[in-house]
N, C-alpha and C positions, 0 to 999 in steps of 0.2 A: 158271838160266843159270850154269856153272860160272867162275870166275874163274883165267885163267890164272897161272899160276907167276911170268908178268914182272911184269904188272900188279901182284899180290900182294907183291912187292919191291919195285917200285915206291912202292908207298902206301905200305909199312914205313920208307924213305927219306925221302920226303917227310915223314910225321909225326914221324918221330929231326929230320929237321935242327930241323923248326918247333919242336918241343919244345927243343930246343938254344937254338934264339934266344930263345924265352920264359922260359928259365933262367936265358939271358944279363942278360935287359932287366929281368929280376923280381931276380937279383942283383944288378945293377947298382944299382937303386933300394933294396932293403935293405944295400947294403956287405958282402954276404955272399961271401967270398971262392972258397968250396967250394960255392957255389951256380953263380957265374960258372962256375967250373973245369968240372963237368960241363957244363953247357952248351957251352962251348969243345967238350969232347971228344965231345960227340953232334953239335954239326955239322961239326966236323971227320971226325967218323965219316962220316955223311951226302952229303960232298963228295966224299970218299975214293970210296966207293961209286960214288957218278952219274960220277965223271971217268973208274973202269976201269971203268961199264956202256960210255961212250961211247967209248974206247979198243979194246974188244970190236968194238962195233957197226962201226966204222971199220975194224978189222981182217976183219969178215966181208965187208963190201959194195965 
């Protein structure tokens, strides 16, 4: 069963944010300053992404 194009960015999304927060929270806990920072900027990435899928979506429906 082939996996749609949404779906597939979708899941790409969700595993950037979560990996973002586990960057966060694994920096956090080592004081690793360039640890936090990528994290910040993977779910920043992440949010960015899901607020203009759902901006799209609202614009098509």
């Amino acid at each position: 069963m082939p996996i749609s194009q949404v779906r597939k960015l979708t899941l790409f999304v969700v595993i950037g944010a979560a990996f973002g927060l586990f960057c966060i929270i694994l920096g956090a806990g080592e004081e690793n300053h360039v640890l936090m920072g990528a994290g910040v900027l993977a779910l920043l990435g992440g949010l960015a992404l899901t607020l203009m899928a759902m901006a799209r979506r609202r614009t098509r429906g």
